[in-house]
C-alpha positions as a Markdown table, in Angstrom:
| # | Residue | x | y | z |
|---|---|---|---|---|
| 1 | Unk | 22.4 | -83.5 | -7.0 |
| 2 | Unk | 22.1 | -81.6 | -10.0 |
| 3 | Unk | 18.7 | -81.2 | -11.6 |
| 4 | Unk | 18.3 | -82.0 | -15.0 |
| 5 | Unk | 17.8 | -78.9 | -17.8 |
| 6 | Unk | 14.2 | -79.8 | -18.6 |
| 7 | Unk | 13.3 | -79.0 | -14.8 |
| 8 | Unk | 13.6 | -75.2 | -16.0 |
| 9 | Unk | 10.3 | -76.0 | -18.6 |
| 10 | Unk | 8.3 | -75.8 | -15.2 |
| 11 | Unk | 9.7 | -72.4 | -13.9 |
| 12 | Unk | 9.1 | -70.9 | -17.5 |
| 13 | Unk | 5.6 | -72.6 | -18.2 |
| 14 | Unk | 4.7 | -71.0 | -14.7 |
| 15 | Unk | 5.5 | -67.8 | -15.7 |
| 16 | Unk | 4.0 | -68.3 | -18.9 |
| 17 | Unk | 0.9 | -68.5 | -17.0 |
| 18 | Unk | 1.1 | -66.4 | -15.0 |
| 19 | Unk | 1.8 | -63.3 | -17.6 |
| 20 | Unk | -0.8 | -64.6 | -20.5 |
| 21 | Unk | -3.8 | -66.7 | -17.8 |
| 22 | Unk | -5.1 | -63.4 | -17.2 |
| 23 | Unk | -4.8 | -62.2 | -20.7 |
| 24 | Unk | -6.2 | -64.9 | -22.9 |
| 25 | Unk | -8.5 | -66.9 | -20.4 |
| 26 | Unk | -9.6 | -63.8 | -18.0 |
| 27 | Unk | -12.6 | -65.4 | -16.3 |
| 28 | Unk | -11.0 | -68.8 | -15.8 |
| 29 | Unk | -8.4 | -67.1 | -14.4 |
| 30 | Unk | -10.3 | -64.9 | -11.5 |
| 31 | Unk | -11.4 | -68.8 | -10.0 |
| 32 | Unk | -8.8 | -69.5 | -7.0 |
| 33 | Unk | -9.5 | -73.4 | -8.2 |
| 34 | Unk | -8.6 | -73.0 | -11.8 |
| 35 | Unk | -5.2 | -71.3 | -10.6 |
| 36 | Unk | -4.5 | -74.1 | -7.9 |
| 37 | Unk | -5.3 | -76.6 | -10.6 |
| 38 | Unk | -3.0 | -74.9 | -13.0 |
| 39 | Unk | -0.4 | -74.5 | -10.1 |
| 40 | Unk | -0.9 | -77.9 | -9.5 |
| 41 | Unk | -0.3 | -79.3 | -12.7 |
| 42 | Unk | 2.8 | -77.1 | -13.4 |
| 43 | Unk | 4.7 | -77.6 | -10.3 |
| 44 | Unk | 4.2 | -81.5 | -10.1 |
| 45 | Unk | 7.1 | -83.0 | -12.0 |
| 46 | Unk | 9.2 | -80.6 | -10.1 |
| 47 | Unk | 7.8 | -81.4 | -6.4 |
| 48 | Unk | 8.1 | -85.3 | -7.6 |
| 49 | Unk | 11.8 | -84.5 | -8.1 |
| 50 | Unk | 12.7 | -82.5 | -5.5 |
| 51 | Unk | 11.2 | -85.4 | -3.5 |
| 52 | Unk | 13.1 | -88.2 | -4.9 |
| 53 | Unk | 16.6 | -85.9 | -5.4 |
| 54 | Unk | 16.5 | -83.7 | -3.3 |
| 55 | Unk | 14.6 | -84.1 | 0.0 |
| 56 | Unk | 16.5 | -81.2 | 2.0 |
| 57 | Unk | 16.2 | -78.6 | -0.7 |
| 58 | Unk | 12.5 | -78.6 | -0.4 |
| 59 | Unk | 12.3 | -79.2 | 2.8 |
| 60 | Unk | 14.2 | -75.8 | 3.0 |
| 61 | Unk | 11.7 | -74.3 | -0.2 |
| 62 | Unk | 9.0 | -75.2 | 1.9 |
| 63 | Unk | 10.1 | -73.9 | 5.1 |
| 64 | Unk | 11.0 | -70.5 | 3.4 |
| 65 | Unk | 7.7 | -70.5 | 1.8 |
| 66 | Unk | 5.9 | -70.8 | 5.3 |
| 67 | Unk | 7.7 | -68.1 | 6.6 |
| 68 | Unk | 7.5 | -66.4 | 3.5 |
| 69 | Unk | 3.7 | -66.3 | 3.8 |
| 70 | Unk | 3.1 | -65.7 | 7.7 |
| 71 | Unk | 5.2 | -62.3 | 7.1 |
| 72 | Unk | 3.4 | -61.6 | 4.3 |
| 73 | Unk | 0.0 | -62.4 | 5.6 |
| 74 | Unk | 0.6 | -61.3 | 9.1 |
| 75 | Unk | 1.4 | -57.9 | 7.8 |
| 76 | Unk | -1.3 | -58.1 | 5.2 |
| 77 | Unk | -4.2 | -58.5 | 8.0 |
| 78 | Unk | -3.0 | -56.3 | 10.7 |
| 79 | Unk | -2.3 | -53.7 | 7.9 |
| 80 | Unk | -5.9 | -54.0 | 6.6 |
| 81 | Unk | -7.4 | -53.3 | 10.4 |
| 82 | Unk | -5.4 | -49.9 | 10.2 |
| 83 | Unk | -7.5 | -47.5 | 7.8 |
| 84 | Unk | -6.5 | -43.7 | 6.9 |
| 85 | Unk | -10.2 | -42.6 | 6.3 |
| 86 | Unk | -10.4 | -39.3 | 4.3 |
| 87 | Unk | -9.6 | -38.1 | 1.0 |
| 88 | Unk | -6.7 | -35.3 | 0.4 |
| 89 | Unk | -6.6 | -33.2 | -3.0 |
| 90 | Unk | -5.1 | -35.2 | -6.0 |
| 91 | Unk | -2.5 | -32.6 | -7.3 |
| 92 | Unk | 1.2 | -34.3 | -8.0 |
| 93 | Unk | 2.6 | -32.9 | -5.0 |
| 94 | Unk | 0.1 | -34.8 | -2.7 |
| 95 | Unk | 1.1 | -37.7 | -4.7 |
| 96 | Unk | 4.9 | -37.6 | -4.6 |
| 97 | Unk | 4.5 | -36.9 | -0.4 |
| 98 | Unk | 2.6 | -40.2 | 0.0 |
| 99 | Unk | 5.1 | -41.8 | -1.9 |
| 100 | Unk | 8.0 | -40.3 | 0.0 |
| 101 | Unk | 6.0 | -40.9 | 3.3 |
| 102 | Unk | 6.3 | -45.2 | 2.0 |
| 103 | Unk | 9.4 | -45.0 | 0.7 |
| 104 | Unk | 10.4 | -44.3 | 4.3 |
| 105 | Unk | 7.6 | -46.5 | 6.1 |
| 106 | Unk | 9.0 | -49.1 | 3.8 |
| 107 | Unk | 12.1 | -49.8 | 5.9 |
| 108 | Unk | 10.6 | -49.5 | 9.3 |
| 109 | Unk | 7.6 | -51.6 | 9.3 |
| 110 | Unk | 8.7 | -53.3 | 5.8 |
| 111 | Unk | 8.0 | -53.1 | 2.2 |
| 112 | Unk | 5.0 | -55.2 | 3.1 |
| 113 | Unk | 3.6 | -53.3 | 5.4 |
| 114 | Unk | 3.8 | -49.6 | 3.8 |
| 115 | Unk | 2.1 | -51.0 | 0.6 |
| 116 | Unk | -0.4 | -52.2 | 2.7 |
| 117 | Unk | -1.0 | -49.7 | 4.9 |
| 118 | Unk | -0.9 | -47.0 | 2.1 |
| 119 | Unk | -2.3 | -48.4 | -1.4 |
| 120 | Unk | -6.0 | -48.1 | 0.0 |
| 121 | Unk | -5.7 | -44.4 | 0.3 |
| 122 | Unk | -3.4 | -43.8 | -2.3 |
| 123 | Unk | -5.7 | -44.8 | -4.6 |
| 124 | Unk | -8.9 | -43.5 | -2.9 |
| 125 | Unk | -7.4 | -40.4 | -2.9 |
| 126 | Unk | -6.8 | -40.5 | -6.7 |
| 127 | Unk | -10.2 | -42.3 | -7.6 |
| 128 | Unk | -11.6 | -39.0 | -9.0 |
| 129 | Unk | -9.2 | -38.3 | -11.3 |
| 130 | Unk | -9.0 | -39.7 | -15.0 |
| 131 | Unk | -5.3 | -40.3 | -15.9 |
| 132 | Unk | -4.5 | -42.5 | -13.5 |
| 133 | Unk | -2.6 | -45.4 | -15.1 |
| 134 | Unk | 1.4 | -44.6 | -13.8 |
| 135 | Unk | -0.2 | -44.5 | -10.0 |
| 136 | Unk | -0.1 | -48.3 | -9.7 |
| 137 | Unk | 3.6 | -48.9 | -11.1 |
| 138 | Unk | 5.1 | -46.1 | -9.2 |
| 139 | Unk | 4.3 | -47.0 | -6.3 |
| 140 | Unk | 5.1 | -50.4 | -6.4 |
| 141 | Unk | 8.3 | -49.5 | -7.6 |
| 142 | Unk | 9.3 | -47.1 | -5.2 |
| 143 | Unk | 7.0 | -48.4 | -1.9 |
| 144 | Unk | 6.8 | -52.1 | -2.5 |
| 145 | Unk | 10.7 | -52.0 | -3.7 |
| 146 | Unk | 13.1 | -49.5 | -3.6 |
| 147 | Unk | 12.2 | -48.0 | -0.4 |
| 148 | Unk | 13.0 | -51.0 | 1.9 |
| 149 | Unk | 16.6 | -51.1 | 1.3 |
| 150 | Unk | 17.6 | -49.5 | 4.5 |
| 151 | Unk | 17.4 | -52.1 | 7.1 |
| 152 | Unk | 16.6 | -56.0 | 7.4 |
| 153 | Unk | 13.2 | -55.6 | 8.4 |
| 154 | Unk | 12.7 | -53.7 | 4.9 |
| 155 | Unk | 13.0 | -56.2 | 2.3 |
| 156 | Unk | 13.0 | -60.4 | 2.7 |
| 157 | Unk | 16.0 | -61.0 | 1.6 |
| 158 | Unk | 17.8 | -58.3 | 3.8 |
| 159 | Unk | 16.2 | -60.2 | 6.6 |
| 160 | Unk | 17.2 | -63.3 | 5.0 |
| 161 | Unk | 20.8 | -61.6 | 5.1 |
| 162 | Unk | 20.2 | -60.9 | 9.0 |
| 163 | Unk | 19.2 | -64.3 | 10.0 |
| 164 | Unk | 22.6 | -65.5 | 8.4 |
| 165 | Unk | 24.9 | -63.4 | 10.3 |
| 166 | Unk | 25.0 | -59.8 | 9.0 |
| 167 | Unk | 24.3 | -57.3 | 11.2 |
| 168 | Unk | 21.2 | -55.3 | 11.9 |
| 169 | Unk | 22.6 | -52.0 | 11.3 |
| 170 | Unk | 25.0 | -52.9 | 8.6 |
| 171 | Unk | 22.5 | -52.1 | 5.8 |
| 172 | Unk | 22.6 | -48.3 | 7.0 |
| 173 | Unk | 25.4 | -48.1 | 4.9 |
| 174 | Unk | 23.6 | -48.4 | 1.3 |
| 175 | Unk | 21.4 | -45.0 | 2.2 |
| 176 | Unk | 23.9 | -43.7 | -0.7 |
| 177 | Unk | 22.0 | -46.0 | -3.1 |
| 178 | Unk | 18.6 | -45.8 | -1.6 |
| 179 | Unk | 18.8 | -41.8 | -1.7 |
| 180 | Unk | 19.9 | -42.0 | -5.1 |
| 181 | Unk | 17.7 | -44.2 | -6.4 |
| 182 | Unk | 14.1 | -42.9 | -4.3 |
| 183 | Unk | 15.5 | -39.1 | -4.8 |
| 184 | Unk | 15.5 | -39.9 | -8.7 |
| 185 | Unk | 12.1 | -41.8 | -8.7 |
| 186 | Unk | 10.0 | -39.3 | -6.6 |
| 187 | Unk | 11.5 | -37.2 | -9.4 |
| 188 | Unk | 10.4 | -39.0 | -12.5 |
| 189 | Unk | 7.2 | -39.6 | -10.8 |
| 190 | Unk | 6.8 | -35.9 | -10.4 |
| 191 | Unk | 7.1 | -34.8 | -13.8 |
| 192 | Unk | 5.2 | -37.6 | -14.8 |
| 193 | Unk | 1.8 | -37.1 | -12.3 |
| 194 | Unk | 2.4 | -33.2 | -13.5 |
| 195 | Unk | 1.6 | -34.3 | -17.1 |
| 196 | Unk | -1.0 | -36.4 | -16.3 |
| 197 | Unk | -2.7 | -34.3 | -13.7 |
| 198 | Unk | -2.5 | -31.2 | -16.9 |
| 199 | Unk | -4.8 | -33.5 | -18.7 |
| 200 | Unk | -7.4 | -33.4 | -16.5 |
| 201 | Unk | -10.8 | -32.5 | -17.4 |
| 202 | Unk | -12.5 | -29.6 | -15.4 |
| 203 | Unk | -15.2 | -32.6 | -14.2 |
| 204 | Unk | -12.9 | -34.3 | -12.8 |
| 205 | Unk | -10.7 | -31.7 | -10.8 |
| 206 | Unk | -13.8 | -30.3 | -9.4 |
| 207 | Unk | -15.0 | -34.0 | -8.1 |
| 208 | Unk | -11.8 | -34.1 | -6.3 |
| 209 | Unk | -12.0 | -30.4 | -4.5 |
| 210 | Unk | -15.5 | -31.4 | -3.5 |
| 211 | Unk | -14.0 | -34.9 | -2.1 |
| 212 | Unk | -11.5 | -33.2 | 0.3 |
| 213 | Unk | -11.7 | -34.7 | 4.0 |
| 214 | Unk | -9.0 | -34.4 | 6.4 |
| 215 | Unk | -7.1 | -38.0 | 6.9 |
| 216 | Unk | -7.9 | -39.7 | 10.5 |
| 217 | Unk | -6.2 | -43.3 | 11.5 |
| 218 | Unk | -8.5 | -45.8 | 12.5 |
| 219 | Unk | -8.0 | -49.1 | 14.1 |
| 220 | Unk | -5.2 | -48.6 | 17.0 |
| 221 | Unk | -5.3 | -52.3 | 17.9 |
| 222 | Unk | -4.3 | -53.3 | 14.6 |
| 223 | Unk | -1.8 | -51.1 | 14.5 |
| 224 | Unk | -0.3 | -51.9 | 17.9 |
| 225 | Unk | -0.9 | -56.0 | 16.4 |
| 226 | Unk | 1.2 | -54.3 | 13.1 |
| 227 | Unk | 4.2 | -53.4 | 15.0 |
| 228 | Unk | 4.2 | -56.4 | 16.8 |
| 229 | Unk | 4.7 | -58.0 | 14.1 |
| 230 | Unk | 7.5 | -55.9 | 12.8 |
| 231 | Unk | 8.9 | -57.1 | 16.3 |
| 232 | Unk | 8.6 | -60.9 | 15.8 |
| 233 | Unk | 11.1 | -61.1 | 13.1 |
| 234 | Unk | 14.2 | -61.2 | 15.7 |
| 235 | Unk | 12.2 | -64.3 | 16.9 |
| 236 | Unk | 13.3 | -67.8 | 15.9 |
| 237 | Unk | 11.4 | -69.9 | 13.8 |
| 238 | Unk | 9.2 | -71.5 | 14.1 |
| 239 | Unk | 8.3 | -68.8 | 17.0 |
| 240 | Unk | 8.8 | -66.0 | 14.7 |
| 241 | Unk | 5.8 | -67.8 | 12.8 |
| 242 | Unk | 3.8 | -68.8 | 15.4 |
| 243 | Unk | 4.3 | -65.2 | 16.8 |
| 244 | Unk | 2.6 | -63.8 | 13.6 |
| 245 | Unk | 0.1 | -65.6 | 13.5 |
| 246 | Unk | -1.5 | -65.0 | 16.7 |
| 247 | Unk | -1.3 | -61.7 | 15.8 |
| 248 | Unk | -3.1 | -61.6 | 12.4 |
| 249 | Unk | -5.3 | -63.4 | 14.5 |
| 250 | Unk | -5.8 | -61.1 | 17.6 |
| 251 | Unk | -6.1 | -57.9 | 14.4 |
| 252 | Unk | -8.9 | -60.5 | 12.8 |
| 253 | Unk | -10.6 | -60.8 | 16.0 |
| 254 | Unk | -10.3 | -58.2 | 18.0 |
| 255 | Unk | -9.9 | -55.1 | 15.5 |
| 256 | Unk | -11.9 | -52.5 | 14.0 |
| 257 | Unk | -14.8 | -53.7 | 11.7 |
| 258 | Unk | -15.4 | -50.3 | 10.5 |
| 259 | Unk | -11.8 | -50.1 | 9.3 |
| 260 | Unk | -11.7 | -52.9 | 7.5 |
| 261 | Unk | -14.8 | -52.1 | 5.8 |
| 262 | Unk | -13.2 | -48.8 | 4.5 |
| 263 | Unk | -10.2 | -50.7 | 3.4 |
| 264 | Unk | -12.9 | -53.0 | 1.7 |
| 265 | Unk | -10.6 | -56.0 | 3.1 |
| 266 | Unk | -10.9 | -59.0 | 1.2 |
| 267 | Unk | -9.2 | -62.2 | 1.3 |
| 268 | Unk | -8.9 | -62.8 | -2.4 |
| 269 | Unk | -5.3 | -61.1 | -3.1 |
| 270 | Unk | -3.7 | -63.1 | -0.1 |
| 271 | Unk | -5.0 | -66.5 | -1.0 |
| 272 | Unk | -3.9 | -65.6 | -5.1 |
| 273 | Unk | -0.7 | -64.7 | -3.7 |
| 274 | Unk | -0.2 | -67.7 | -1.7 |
| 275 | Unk | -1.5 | -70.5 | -4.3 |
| 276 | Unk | 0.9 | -68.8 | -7.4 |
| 277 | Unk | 4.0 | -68.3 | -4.5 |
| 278 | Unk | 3.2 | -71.9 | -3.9 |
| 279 | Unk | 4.5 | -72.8 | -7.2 |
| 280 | Unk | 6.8 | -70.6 | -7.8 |
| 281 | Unk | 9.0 | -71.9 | -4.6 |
| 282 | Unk | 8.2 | -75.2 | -5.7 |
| 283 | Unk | 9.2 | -75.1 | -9.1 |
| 284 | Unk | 12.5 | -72.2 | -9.0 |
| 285 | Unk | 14.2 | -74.3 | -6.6 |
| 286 | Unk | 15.7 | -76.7 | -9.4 |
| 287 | Unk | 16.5 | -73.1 | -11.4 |
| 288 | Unk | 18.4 | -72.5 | -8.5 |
| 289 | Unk | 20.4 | -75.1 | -8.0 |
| 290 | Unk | 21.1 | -74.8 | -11.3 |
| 291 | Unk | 22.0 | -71.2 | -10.6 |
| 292 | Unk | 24.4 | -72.5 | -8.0 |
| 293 | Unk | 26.6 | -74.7 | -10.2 |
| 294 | Unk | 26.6 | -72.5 | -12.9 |
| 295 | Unk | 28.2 | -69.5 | -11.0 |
| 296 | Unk | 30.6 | -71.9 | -9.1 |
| 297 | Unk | 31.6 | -73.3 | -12.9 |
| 298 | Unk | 31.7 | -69.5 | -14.4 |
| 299 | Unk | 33.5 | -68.0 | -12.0 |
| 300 | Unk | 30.6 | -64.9 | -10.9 |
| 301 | Unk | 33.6 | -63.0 | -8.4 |
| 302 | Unk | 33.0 | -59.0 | -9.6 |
| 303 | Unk | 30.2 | -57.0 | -7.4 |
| 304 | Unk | 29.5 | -55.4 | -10.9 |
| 305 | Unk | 28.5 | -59.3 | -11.9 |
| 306 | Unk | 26.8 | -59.6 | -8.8 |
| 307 | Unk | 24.6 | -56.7 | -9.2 |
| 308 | Unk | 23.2 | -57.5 | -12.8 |
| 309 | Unk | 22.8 | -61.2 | -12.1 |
| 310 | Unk | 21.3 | -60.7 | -8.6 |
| 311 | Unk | 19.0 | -58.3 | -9.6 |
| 312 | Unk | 18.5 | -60.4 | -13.2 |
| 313 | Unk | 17.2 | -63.3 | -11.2 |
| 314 | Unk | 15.2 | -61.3 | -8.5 |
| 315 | Unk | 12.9 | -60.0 | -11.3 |
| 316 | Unk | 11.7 | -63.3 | -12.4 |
| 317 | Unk | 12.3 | -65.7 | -9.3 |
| 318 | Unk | 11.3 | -64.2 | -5.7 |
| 319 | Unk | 14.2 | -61.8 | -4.8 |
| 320 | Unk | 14.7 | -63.9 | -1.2 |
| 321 | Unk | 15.8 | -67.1 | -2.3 |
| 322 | Unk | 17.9 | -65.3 | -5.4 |
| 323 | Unk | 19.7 | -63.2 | -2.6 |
| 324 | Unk | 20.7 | -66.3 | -0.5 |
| 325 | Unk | 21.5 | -68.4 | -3.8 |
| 326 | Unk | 24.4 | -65.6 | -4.4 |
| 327 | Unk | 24.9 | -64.8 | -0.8 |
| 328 | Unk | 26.2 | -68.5 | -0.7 |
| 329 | Unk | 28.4 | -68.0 | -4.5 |
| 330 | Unk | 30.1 | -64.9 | -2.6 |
| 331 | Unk | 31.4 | -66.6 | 0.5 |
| 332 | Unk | 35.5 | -66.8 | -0.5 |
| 333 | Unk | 35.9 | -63.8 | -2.8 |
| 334 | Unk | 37.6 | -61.0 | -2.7 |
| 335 | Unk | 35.9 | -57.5 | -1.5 |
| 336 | Unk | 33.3 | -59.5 | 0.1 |
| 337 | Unk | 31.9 | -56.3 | 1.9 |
| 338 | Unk | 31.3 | -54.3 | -2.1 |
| 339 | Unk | 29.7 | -58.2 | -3.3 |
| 340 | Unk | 27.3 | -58.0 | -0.1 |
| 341 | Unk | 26.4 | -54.6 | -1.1 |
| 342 | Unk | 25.8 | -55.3 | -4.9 |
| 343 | Unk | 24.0 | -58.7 | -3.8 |
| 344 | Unk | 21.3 | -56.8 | -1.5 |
| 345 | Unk | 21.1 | -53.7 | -3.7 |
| 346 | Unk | 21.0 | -56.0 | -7.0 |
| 347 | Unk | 17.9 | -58.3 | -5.0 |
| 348 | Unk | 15.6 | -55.0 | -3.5 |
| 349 | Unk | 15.9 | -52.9 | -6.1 |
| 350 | Unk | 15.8 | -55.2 | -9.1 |
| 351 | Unk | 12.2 | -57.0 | -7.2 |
| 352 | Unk | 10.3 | -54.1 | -8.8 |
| 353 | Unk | 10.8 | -55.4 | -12.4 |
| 354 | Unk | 8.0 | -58.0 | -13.1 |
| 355 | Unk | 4.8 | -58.3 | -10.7 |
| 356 | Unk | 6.9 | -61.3 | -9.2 |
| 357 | Unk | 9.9 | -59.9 | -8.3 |
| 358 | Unk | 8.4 | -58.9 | -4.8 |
| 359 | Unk | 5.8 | -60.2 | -2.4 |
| 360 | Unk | 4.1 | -56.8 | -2.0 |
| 361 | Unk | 3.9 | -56.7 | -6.2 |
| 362 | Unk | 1.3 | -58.4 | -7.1 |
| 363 | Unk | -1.0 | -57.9 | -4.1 |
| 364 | Unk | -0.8 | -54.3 | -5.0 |
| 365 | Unk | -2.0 | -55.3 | -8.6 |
| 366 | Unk | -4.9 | -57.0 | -7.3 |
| 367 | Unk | -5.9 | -54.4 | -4.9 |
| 368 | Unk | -5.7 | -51.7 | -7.5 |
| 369 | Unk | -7.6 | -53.4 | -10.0 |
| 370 | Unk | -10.6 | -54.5 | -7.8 |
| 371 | Unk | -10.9 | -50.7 | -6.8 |
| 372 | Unk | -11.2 | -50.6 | -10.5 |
| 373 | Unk | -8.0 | -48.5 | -11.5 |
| 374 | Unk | -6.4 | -49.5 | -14.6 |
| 375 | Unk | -3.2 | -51.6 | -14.5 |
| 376 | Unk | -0.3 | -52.8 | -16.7 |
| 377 | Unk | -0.4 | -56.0 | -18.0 |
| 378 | Unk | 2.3 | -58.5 | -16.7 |
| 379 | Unk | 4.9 | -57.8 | -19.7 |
| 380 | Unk | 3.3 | -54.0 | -19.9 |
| 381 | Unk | 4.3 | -53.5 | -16.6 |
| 382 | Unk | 7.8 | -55.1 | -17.1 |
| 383 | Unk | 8.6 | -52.5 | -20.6 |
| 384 | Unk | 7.5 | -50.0 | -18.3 |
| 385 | Unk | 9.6 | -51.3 | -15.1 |
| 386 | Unk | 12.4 | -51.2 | -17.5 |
| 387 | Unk | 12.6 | -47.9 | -19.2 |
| 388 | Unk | 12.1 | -46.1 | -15.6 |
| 389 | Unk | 14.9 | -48.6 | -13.8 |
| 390 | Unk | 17.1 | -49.3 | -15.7 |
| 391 | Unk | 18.9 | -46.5 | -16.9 |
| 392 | Unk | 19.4 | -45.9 | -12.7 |
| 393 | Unk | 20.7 | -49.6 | -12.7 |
| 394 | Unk | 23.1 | -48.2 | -15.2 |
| 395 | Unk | 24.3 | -45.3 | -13.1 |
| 396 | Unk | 24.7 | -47.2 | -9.8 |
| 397 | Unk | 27.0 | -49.8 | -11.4 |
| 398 | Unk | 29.0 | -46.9 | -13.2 |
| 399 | Unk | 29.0 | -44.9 | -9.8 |
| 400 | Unk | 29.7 | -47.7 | -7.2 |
| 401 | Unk | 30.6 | -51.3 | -9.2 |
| 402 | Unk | 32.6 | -50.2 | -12.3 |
């Protein structure tokens, strides 16, 4: 059944929310009650819907939401029991290795996983500098992003992808637009720190010499409880799920205390996460059904139109349910093999738009901020997103799509 056109007022009031609740009502906004209530409110006349119209498509929202969140949480705890206690020198090309070292890390134990692992020390190994403000949006752009293009276990909707018949390896082949796209990045992001890292004051570069400590990794069992979770995703649901959470569990229980106290772990980013995802399943599920008719009507067949409106969508709705929506449109055109290829490039790389676009995104955010460096602001960060991105956007579809 097709929704009606006012079901998009949700999506849209949502996001509203979620861009200017932390702007114009700051302190209500920090309450984890105030945001379900708001949540709550929003999503209601879409859930009441869904339930009355279309039983099976939220049954399916929901389902992908659960799995949605044990990946993301399972990977968020056992990450936070691994710590990498020490503090190296600030200088840009420290910087640019640790985010070549997660652009990597990102598509073998996810994009998840690398931010996870690699935020805490990212930043603590900034936190005596000044100039500080392009750390955050690089490397969620290139770690939480970008850098999990290369296999299924990088990205959701590459997984997504997997579970629906594409091979394991077969995303091996878009290293051309992963190199392209991180080689360019670590490049920008170079220059960039370089400038930055000129305008520190002589205060600050001495508090970071006197900071140095050679890096040690702490908390094995986590990390052992990590890859296992990296492992469970060729396991079916609802034991893929199961499978993740016993291990969050086993890394809550039975990992090191002392690393999770230098990671100052807190529960705070993965329950905001999980109430605003909440909604955001809830309520883009009649946008994409919506989606769905409208490309079968228009007649969406070029990979060049499945990159742009892929990649559209994945910066405002979560890229995973955006990837299938077009996965399904591209089942009976022509040069299938270049569409796939446009539809997973278009969904990674265009998830590090908007704090949204990704899972990884906005947890970063909220970590950042509560170690008190400075972050864009929801549209700050998507101005910003957009003059690094898109002028590569524009080069991939002249290079590979035209």
């Amino acid at each position: 059944m097709t929704p009606p056109l006012w079901l998009l007022i949700p999506f849209a009031l949502l996001l509203l929310s979620l861009a200017l609740g932390p702007l114009l009502a700051p302190q209500y906004w920090k309450s984890h009650r105030h945001q379900a209530l708001v949540v709550l409110v929003i999503a209601l006349p879409s859930f009441l819907w869904l339930v009355n119209a279309a039983p099976h498509d939220l049954q399916h929202a929901l389902q992908e939401y659960g799995s949605f969140i044990a990946l993301l949480g399972a990977l968020y705890v056992a990450a936070g029991g691994v710590a990498l206690t020490g503090d190296l020198a600030a200088t840009p090309r420290i910087n640019t290795t640790f985010l070549a070292v997660g652009a990597v890390l990102a598509s073998v134990i996810g994009t998840t996983g690398a931010s996870m692992m690699l935020i805490r020390p990212f930043l603590h190994t900034n936190a005596e500098r000044d100039h500080t403000a392009h750390l955050t949006l690089f490397f969620i752009v290139i770690v939480s992003n970008c850098g999990g293009l290369l296999t299924p276990l990088g990205d959701p909707p590459l997984f997504l992808g997997y579970l629906h018949g594409v091979p394991f390896f077969w995303t091996l082949r878009l290293f051309p637009y992963w190199a392209i796209t991180i080689g360019a990045l670590l490049l920008m992001f170079y220059g960039w720190d370089r400038r930055a890292y000129a305008r520190e004051s002589a205060r600050a570069l001495a508090r970071d010499a006197g900071a140095i400590i050679p890096l040690r990794l702490h908390g094995k069992i986590s990390l052992c409880c990590l890859g296992g979770v990296v492992g469970s995703v060729f396991a079916p649901t609802p034991w893929r799920e199961l499978f993740m959470v016993a291990l969050a569990t086993i890394s809550w229980c039975a990992g090191s205390r002392a690393a999770r106290r230098h990671n100052q772990f807190s529960w705070h980013p993965l329950q905001e996460i999980a109430l605003l995802f909440a909604g955001i399943f809830i309520t883009m599920t009649p946008a994409l059904l919506l989606l769905t008719q409208y490309g079968t009507q228009r007649g969406v067949t070029t990979p060049g139109q499945f990159f742009w409106l892929t990649g559209a969508l994945s910066s405002l709705l979560d890229n995973a349910p955006t990837y299938l929506t077009f996965f399904s449109l591209a089942h009976g055109t022509e040069s299938s093999t270049k569409i796939l290829e446009a539809i997973s490039v278009g969904a990674v790389f265009f998830g590090a738009n908007s704090y949204i676009g990704n899972g990884p995104n906005l947890m970063v955010k909220t970590i950042a901020e509560h170690r008190g460096f400075q972050t864009p602001t929801f549209f700050g960060y998507i101005l910003r997103a957009a003059l690094i991105l898109f002028p590569i956007y524009a080069f991939i579809h002249w290079r590979f799509f035209w």
